[in-house]
N, C-alpha and C positions, 0 to 999 in steps of 0.2 A: 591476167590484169587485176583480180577482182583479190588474189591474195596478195600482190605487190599494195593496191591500194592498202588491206587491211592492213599490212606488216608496214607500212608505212603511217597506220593510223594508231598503233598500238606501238608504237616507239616514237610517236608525237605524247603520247599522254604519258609514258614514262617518263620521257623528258620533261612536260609540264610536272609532275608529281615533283620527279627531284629537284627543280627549281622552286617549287610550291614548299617544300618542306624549310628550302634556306630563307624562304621569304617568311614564312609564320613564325622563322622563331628569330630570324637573326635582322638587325640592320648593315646595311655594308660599309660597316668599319670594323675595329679589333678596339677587345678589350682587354687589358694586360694586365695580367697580375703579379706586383717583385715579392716575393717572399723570403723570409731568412731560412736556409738550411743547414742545420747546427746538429753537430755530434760528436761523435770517435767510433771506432770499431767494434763498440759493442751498442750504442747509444742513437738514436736519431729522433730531431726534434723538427716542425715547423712552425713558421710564425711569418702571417700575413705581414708585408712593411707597407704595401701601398696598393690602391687600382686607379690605372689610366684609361681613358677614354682615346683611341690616337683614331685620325680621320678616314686611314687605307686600312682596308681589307685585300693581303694577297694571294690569299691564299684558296685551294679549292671550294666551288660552293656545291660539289655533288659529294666527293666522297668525305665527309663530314665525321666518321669513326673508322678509328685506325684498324686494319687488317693486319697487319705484320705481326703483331704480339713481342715486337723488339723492345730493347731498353732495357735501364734500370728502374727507370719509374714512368707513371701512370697516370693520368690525369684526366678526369672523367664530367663533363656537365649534361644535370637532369632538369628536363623543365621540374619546378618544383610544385606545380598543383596534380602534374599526370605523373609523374615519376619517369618519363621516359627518358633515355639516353639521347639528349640532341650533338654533341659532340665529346669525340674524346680522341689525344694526342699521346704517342707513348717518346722517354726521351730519357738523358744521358746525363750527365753532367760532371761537370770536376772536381765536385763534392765527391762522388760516386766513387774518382781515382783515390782522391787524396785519401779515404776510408781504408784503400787496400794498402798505402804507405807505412813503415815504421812507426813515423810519428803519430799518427793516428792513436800506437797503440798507449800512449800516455797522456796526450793532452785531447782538449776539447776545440773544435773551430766550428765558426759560423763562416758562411757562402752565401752572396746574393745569388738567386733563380728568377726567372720567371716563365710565365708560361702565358699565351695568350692564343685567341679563340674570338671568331666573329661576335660582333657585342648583339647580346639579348635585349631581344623585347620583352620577355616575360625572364617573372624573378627565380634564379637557378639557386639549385644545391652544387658545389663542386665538391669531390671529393679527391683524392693525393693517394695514389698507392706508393708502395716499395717492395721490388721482387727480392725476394727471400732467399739469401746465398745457399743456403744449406739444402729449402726445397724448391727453389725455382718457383715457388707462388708468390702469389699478388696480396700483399699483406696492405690493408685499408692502414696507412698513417695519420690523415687530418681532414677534415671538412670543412665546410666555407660558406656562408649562403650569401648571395648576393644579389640586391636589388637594384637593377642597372635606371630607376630614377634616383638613386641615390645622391646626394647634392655632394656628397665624401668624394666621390670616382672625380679623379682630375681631368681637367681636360688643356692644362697646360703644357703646350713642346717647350721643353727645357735648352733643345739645341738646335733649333728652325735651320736648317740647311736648304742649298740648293741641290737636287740629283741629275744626275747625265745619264742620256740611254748610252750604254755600251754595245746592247744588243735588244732590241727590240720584232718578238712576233707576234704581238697582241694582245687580248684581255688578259688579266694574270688571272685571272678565275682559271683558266684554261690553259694555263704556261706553269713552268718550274720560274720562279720570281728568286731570283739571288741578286744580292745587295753586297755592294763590294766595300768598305769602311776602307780607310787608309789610316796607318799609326807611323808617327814618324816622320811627315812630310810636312814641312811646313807652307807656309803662307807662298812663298820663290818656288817652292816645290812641288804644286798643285797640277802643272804642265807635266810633270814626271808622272803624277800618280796619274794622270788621264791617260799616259802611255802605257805607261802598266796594264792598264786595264785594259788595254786591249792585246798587249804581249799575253796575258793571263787570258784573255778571252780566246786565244790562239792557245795556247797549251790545254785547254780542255777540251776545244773541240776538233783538236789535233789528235783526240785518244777516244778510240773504240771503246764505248757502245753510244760514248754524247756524240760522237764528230755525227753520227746517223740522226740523231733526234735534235741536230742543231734548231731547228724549226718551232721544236717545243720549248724552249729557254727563252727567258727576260733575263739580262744582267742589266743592272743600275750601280751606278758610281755617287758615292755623298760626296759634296766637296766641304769637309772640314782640314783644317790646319790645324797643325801640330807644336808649340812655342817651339820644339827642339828636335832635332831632327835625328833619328834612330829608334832606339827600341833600349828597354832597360836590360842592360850587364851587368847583375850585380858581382859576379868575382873578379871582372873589371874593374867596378867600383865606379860604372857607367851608370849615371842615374839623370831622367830630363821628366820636361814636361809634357807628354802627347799625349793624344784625344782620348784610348783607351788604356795606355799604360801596358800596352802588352812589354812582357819579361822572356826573355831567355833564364836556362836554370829552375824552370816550376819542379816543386818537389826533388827540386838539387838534380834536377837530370839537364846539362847543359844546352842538348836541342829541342828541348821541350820548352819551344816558345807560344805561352799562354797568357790571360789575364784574370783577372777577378775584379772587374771593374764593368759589370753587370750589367749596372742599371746606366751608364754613359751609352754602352754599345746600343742598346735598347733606344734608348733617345734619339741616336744619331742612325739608326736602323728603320725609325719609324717613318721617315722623310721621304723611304719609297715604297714601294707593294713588296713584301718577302716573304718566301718560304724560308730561305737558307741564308746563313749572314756570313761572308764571308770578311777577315782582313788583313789585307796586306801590308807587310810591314816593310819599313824603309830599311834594307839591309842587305849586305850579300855574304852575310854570316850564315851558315845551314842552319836550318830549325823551321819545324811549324809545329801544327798541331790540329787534332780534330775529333768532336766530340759527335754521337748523335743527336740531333734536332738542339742543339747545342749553338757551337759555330766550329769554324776549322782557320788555321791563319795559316800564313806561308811568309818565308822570306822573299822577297823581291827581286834579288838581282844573284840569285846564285846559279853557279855554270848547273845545278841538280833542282831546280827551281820550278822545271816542269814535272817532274817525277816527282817533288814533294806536294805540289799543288794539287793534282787529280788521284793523288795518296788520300792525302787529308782529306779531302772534298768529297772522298768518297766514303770513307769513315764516317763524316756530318752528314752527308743525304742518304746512303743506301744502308748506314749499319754497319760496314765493311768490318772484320779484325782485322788487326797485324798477324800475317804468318811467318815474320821471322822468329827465331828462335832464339840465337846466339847475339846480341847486342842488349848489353845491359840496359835495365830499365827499374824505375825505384819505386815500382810498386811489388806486390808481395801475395803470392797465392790465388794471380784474377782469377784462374779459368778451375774448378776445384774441380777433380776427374772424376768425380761420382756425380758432379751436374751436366748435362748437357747448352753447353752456351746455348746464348739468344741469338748469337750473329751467326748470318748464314752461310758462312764459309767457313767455318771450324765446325769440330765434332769432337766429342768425347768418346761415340761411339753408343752411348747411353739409348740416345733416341733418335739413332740417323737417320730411320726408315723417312723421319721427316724433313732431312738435309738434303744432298745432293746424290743419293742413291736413284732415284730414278731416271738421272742422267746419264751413267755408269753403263756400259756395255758389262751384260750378265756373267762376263768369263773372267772379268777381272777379279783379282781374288782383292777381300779382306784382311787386314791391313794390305796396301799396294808395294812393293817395291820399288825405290826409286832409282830404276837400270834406264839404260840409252834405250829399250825394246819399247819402255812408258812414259818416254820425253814427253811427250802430247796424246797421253789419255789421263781422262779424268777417272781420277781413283781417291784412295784415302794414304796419304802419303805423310807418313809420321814426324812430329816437328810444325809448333803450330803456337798461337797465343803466347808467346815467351817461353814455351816450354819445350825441350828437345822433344820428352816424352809423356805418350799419353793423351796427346793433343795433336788432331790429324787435320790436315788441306787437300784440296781438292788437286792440286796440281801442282808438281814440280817445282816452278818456276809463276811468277806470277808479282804486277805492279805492287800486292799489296806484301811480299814478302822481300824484295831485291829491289835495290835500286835502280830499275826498270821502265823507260816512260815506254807509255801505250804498248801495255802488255797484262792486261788484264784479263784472268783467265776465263773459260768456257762460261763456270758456275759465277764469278762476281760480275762478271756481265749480264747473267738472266740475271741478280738481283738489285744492279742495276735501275736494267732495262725494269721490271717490275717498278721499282721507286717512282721513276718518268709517266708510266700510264697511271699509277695512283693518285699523282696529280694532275694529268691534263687529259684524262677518260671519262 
């Protein structure tokens, strides 16, 4: 009895400690930073555009610095009198693609980001990293220092919406919080998108490893309207007015339905508590898209609709790559074979020991074979990141390489499942 009380006394004071820490430094709201991201393929530049002050905080108040070490970039805040690390978020962007496109290698573009972080009570240094293609380190790009009495930090909602539970299990301190935007529907078509959201809220927890952790998810629906109804086609020559202007055709790839209208999504994101933005577009055209700590969209009404949805979705929250190989895409050189990717389901082979090798029964050989004998063992099976060769997966067959719903293999489910308890542990 006397060590249940103690072990029960000693993970009371844990728990006070890590609420203690979120309460010294932070209040419970978010403060958002949109910055401009500008470059080309050899060049990257930032520049602060703005900071908002928005009222919900949804996200974790325990684990406060990211473990993963995923992403392309870095994003780090220090109390500024102690130096210490009070938060840091690592993430993605479509800056980050369009870099590895053609175009990239002649002209120059800017991209709105942002990044946001529970708002400080004390005044912070933020600093911007950028992981280094050639060595995979963390190269310091920009710094920032900010004083959250600052009278500059806006505290105006640009898009006051109403949000619906689609799914609610409680505090989002302590849930995975995703936000569902709709592009495409107009004002008549508000009744559709509330169906949606729940046809969508069935296609993810329809698929191994969420249908299990259904328990730990919040989804929230915005209800904004759209003046026109679809999504932009420009070799159509399809073009309307909606909420965030998501495009079919990004970087000329036809299902690569994305946007660049940044700082709208953000606005109409901020209406509810979120980790993960997602948006669904009005369309039963194929295409989505998904970045890390980013957002991921999906088309609406197509017969592959569930298969694109907990694709992307998982690409935006757990890091996921693409393991096909054979379907063209207009980026150029992502995965270089002398680095070892960040996403935890591809290998170079460079530095597996820290991949999925210690999931692997010891007999299976290096590179695997992919015969009927290893349909369902996890090995390192050649074809992987856009690339036939050189670039290895963990399994055969898998959601994130085939159009496959709820089939996500052994390894993208631990890192999954990992993703869920980082938020709500």
């Amino acid at each position: 009895m006397k060590k249940i009380l103690l072990l029960t006394f000693i993970v009371s004071i844990c728990s006070f400690r890590t609420f203690a820490a979120f309460s010294d430094y932070f209040e419970n709201k978010t403060l958002r930073i949109d910055y401009v991201h500008s470059g080309n393929i050899t060049e990257e530049f930032y520049a602060v555009d703005e900071l908002k002050e928005e009222p919900i905080w949804g996200g974790t108040k325990t684990n406060l610095t990211d473990t993963f070490n995923y992403g392309n970039y870095k994003f780090v805040a220090y109390d500024k009198a102690s130096g210490k690390i009070i938060f840091q978020r690592n993430y993605s962007s479509l800056f980050a693609e369009w870099r590895t496109t053609e175009e990239a290698k002649t002209t120059t573009k800017a991209f709105s980001e942002t990044v946001i972080m529970p708002f400080p009570k004390v005044k912070v240094k933020t600093e911007f990293y950028s992981r280094d293609k050639k060595t995979n380190n963390w190269i310091k790009k920009f710094e920032y220092n900010i004083d959250p009495s600052s009278y500059f930090i806006s505290h105006t909602m640009k898009n006051k919406c109403s949000n619906f539970k689609i799914l609610y299990n409680g505090d989002p301190a302590k849930k995975v919080d995703i936000v569902i935007i709709p592009d495409g529907y107009t004002h008549a078509q508000m009744p559709k998108f509330k169906k949606d959201c729940e046809k969508f809220a069935g296609y993810l927890f329809g698929a191994s490893p969420y249908k299990e952790n259904k328990d730990k998810f919040n989804l929230w629906g915005i209800e904004i309207a759209s003046v026109d109804s679809g999504p932009v086609i420009p070799k159509e020559n399809k073009w309307g007015n909606t909420a965030v202007e998501t495009s079919f055709y990004t970087f000329d790839s036809e299902r690569y339905l994305m946007t660049t209208e940044n700082k709208a999504i953000h606005d109409i994101a901020a209406n509810a508590p979120y980790d993960e933005i997602i948006i669904l577009v009005n369309t039963n055209k194929y295409g989505g898209g998904g970045i890390y700590n980013f957002y991921c969209t999906c088309a609406s009404d197509n017969e592959y609709s569930n298969y694109v949805f907990t694709h992307e979705f998982s690409h935006n929250f757990a890091g996921l790559a693409d393991e096909y190989y054979t379907s063209e895409v207009s980026t150029e050189d992502f995965y270089p074979k002398d680095i070892e990717p960040w996403e935890p389901n591809i290998t170079t082979l460079i530095h597996f020991d820290k991949k999925w090798k210690a999931m692997m029964d010891k007999n299976v050989p290096i590179p695997t074979p992919a015969s009927d004998q290893n349909k369902n063992v996890v090995g390192v099976y050649e074809g992987g990141g856009y690339e036939a060769k050189g670039v290895y997966r963990p399994f055969q067959d898998c959601s994130m390489k085939s159009i496959s719903y709820n089939n996500f293999c052994p390894v993208c489910k631990k890192a999954i499942q990992n993703m869920i308890d980082f938020y709500t542990k």
